[in-house]
TIDRENNU-908508 format. One record per atom (N, C-alpha, C): chain; x, z, y. Coordinates in steps of 0.1 Angstrom, whole numbers. Atoms other than C-alpha are relative to their C-alpha. Layout:
<atoms>
<atom><cadena>A</cadena><u>X</u><w>Z</w><v>Y</v></atom>
...
</atoms>
This chain:
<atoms>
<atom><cadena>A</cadena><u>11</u><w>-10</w><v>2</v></atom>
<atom><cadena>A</cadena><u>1557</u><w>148</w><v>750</v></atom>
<atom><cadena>A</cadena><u>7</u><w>12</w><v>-6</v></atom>
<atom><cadena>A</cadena><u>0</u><w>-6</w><v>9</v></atom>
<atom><cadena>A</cadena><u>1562</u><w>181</w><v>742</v></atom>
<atom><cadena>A</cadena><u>-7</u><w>6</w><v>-10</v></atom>
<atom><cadena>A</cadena><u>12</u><w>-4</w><v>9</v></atom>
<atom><cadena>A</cadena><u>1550</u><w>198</w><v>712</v></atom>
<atom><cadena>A</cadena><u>1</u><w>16</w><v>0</v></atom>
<atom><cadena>A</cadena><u>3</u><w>-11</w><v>0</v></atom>
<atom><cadena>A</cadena><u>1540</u><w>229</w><v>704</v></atom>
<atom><cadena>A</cadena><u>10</u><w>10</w><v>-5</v></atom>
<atom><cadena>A</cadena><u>-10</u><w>-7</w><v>4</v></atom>
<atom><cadena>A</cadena><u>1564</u><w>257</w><v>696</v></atom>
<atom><cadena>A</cadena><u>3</u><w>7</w><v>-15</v></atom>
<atom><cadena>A</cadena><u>2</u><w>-2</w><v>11</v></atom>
<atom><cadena>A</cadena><u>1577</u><w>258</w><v>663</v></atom>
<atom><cadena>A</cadena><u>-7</u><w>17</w><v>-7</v></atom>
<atom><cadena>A</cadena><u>5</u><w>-15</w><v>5</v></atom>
<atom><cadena>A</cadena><u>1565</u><w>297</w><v>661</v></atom>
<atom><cadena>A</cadena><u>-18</u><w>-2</w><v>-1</v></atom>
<atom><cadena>A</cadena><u>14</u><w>1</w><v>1</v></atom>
<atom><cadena>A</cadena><u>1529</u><w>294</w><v>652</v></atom>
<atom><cadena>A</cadena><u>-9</u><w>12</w><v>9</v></atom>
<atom><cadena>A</cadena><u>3</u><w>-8</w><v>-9</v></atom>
<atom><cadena>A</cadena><u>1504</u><w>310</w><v>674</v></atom>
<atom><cadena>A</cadena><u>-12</u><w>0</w><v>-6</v></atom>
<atom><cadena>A</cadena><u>16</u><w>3</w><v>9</v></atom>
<atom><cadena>A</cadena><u>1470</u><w>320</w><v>658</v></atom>
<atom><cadena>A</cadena><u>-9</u><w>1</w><v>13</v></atom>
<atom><cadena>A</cadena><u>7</u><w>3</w><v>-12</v></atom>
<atom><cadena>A</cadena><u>1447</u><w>309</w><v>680</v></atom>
<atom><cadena>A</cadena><u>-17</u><w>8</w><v>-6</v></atom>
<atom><cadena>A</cadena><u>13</u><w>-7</w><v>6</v></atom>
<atom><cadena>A</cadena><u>1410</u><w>329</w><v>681</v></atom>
<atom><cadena>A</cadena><u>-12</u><w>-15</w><v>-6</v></atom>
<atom><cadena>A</cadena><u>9</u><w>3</w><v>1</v></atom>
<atom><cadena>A</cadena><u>1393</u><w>302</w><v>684</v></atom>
<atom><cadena>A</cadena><u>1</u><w>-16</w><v>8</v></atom>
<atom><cadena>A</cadena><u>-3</u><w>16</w><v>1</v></atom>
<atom><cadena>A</cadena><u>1391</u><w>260</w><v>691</v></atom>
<atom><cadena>A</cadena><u>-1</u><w>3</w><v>21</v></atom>
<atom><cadena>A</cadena><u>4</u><w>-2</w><v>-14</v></atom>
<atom><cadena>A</cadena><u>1383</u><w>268</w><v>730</v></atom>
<atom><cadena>A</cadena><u>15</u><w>5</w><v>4</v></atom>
<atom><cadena>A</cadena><u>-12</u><w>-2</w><v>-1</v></atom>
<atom><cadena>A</cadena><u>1414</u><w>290</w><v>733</v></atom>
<atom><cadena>A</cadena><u>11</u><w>-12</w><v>0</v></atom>
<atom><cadena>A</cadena><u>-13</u><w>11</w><v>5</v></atom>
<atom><cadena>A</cadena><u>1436</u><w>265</w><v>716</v></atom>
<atom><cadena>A</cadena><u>2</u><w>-11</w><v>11</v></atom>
<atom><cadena>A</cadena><u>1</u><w>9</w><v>-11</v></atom>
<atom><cadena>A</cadena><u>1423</u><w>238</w><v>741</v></atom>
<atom><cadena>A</cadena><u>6</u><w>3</w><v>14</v></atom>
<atom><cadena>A</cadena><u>-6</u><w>-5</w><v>-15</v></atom>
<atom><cadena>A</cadena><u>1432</u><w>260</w><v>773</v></atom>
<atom><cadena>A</cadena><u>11</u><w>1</w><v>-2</v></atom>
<atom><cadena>A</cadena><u>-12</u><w>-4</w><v>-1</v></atom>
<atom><cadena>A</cadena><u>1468</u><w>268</w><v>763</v></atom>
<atom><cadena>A</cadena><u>6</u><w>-12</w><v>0</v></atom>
<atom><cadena>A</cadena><u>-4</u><w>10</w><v>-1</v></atom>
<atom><cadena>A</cadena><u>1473</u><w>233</w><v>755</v></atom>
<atom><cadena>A</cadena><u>-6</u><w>-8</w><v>8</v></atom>
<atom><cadena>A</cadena><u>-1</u><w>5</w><v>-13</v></atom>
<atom><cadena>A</cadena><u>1463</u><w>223</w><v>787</v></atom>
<atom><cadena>A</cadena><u>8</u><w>8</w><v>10</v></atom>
<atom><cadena>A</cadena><u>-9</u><w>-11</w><v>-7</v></atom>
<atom><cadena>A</cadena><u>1487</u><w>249</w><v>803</v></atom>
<atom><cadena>A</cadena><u>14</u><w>-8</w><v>-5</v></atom>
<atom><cadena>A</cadena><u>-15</u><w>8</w><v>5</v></atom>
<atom><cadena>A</cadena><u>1513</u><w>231</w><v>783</v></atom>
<atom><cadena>A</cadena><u>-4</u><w>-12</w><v>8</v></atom>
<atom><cadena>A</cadena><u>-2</u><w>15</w><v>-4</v></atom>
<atom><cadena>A</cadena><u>1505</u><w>196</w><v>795</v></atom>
<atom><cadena>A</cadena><u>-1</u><w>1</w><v>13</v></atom>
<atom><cadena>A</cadena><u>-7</u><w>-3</w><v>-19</v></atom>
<atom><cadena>A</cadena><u>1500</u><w>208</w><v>832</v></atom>
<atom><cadena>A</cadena><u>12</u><w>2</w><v>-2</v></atom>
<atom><cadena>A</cadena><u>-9</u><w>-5</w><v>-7</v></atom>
<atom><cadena>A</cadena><u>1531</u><w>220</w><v>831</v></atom>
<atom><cadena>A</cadena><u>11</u><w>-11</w><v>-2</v></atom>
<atom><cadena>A</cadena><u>-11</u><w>16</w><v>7</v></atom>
<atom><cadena>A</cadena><u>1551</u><w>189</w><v>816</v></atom>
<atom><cadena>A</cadena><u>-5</u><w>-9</w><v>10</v></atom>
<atom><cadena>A</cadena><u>3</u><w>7</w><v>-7</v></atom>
<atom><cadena>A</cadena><u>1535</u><w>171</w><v>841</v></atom>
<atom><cadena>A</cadena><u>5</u><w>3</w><v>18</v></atom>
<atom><cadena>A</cadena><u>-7</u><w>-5</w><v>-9</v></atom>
<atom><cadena>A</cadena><u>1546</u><w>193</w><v>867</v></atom>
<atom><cadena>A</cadena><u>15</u><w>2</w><v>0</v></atom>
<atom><cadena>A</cadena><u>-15</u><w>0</w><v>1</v></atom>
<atom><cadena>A</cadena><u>1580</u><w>196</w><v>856</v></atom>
<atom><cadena>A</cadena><u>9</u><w>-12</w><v>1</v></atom>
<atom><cadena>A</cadena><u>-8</u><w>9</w><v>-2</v></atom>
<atom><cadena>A</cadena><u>1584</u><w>158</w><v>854</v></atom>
<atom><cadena>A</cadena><u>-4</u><w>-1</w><v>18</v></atom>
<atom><cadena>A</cadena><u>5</u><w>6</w><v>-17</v></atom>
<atom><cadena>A</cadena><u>1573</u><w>158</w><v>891</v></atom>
<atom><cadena>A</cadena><u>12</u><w>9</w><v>11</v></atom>
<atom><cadena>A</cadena><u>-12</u><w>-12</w><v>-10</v></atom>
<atom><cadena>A</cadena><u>1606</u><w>185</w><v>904</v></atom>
<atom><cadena>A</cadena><u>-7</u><w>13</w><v>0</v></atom>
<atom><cadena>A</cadena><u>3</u><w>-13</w><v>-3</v></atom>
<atom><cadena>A</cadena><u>1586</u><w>213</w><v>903</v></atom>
<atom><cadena>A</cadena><u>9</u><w>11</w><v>-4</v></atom>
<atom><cadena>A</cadena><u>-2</u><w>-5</w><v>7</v></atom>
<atom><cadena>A</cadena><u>1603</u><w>244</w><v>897</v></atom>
<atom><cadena>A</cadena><u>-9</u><w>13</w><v>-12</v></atom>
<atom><cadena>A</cadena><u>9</u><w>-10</w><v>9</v></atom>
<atom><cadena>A</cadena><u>1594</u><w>269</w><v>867</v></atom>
<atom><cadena>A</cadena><u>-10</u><w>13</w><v>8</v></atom>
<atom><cadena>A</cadena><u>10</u><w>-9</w><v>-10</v></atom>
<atom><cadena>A</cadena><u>1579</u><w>294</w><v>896</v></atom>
<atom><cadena>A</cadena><u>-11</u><w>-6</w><v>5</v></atom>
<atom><cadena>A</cadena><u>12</u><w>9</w><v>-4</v></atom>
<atom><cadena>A</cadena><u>1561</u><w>268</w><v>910</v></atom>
<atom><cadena>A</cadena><u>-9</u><w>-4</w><v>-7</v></atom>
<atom><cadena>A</cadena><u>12</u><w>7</w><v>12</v></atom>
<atom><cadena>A</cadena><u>1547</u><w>254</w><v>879</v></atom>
<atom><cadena>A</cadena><u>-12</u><w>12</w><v>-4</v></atom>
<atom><cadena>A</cadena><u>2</u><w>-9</w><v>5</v></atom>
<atom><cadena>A</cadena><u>1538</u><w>290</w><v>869</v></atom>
<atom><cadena>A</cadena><u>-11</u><w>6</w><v>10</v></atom>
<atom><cadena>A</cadena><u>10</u><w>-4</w><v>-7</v></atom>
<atom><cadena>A</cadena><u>1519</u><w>300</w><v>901</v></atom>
<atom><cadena>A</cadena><u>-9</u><w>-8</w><v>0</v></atom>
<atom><cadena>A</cadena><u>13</u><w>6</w><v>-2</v></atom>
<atom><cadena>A</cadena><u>1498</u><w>269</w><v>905</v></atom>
<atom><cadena>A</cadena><u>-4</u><w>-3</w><v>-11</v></atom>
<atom><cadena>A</cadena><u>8</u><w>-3</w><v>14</v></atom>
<atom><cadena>A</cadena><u>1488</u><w>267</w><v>866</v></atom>
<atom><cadena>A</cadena><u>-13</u><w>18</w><v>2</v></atom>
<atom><cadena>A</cadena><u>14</u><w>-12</w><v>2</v></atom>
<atom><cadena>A</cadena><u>1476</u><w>309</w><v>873</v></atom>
<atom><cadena>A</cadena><u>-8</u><w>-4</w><v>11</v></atom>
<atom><cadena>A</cadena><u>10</u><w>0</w><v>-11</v></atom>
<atom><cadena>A</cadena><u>1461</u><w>303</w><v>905</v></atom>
<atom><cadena>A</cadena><u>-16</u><w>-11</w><v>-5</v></atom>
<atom><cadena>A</cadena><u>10</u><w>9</w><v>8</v></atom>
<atom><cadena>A</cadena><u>1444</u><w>274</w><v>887</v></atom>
<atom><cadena>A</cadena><u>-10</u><w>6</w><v>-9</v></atom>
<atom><cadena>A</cadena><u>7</u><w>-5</w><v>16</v></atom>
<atom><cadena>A</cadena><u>1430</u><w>296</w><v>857</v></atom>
<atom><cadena>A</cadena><u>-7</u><w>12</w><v>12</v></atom>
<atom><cadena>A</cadena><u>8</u><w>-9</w><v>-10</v></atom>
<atom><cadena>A</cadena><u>1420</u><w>321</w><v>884</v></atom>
<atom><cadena>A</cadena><u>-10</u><w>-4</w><v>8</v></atom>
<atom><cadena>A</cadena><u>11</u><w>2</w><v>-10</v></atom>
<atom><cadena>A</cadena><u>1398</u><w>299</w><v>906</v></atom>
<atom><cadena>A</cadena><u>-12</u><w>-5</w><v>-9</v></atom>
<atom><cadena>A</cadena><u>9</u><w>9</w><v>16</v></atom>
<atom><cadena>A</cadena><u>1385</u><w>281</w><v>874</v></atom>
<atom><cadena>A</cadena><u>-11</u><w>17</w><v>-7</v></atom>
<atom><cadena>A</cadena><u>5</u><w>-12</w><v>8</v></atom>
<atom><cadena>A</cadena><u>1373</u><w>320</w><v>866</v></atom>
<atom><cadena>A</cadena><u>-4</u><w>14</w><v>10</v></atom>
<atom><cadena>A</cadena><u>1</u><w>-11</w><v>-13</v></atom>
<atom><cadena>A</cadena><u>1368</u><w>337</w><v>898</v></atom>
<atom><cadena>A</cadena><u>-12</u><w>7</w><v>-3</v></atom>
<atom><cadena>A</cadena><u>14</u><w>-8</w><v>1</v></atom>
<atom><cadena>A</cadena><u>1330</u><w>348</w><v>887</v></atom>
<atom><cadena>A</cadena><u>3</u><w>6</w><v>-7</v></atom>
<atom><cadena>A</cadena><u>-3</u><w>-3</w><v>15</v></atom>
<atom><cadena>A</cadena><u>1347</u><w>360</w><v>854</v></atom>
<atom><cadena>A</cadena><u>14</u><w>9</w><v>-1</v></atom>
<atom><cadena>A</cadena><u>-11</u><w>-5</w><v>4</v></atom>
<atom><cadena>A</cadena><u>1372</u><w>381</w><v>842</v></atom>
<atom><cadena>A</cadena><u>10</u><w>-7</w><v>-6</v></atom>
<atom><cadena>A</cadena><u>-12</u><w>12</w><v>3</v></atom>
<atom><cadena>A</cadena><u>1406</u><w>363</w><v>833</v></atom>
<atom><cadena>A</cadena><u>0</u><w>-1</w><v>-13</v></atom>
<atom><cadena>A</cadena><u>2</u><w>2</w><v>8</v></atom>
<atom><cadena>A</cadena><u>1405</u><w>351</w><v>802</v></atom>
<atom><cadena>A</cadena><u>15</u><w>2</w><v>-10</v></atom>
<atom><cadena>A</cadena><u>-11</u><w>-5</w><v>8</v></atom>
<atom><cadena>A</cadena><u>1429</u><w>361</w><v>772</v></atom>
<atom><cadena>A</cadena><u>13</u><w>-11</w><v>2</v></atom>
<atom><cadena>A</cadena><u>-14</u><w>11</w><v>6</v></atom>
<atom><cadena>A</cadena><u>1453</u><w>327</w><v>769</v></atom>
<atom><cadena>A</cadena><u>7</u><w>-1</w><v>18</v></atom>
<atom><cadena>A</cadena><u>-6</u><w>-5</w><v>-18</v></atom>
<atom><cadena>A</cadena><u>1461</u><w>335</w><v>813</v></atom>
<atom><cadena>A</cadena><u>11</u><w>6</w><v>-4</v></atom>
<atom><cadena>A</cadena><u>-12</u><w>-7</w><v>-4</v></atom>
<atom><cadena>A</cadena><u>1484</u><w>359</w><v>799</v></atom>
<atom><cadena>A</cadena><u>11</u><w>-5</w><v>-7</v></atom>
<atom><cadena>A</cadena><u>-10</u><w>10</w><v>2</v></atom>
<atom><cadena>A</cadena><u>1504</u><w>331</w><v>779</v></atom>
<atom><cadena>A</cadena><u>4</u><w>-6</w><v>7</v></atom>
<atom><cadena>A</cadena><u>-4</u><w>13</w><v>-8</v></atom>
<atom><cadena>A</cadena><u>1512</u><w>310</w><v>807</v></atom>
<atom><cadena>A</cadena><u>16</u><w>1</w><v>2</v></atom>
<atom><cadena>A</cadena><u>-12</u><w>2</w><v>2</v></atom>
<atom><cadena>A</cadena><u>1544</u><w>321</w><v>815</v></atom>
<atom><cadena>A</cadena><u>11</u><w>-4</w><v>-10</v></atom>
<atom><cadena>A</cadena><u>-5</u><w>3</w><v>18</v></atom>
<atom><cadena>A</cadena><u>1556</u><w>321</w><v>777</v></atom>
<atom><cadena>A</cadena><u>-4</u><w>-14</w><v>1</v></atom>
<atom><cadena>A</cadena><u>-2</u><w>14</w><v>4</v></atom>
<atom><cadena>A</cadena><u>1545</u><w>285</w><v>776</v></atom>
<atom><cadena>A</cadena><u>4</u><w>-7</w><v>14</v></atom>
<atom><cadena>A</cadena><u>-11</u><w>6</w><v>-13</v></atom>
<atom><cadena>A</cadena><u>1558</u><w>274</w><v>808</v></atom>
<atom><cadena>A</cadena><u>18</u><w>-2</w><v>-1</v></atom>
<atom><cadena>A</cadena><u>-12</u><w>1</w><v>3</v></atom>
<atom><cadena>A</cadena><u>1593</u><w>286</w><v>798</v></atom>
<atom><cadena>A</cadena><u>3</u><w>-10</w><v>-11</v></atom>
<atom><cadena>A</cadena><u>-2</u><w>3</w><v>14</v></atom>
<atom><cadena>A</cadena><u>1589</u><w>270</w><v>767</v></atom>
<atom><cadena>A</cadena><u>2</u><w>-12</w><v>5</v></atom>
<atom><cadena>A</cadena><u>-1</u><w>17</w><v>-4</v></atom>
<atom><cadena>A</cadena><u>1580</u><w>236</w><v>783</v></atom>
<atom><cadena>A</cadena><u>17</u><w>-6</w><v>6</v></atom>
<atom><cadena>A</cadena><u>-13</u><w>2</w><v>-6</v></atom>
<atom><cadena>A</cadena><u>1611</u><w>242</w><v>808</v></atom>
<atom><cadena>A</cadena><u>14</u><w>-3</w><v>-10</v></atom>
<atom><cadena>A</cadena><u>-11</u><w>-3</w><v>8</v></atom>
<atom><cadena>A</cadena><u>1637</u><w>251</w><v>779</v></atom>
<atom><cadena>A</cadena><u>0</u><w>-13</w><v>-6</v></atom>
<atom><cadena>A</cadena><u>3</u><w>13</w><v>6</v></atom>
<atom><cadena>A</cadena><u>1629</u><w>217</w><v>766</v></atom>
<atom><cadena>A</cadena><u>9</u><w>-13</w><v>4</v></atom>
</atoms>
């Protein structure tokens, strides 16, 4: 498992928090499967994009790569 990155991240709010750490665990899941970090990275946003297509993208979308690498560097 990984965990969260010792830099603390203030989160707004319990909903946020939940989406970014599912952004982490998709991607740990995708990384133990061969993906690489591009790959993980497009189908995580494409995911947060279809999940929000009626909606404007939501603020923790523009963390993904930042926690993607993070998972990878791991």
């Amino acid at each position: 498992m990984v965990k969260h990155p010792e830099k603390k991240h203030q989160y707004r709010d319990q909903f946020e928090k939940m989406h970014m750490y599912e952004i982490k665990d998709k991607a740990v899941v995708l990384r133990d499967l061969k993906y690489s970090p591009a790959e993980v990275k497009a189908a995580i946003k494409q995911d947060i994009e279809w999940e929000n297509e009626l909606f404007s993208l939501p603020d923790y979308y523009r963390h993904t790569d930042k926690i993607v690498d993070y998972v990878f560097s791991r």
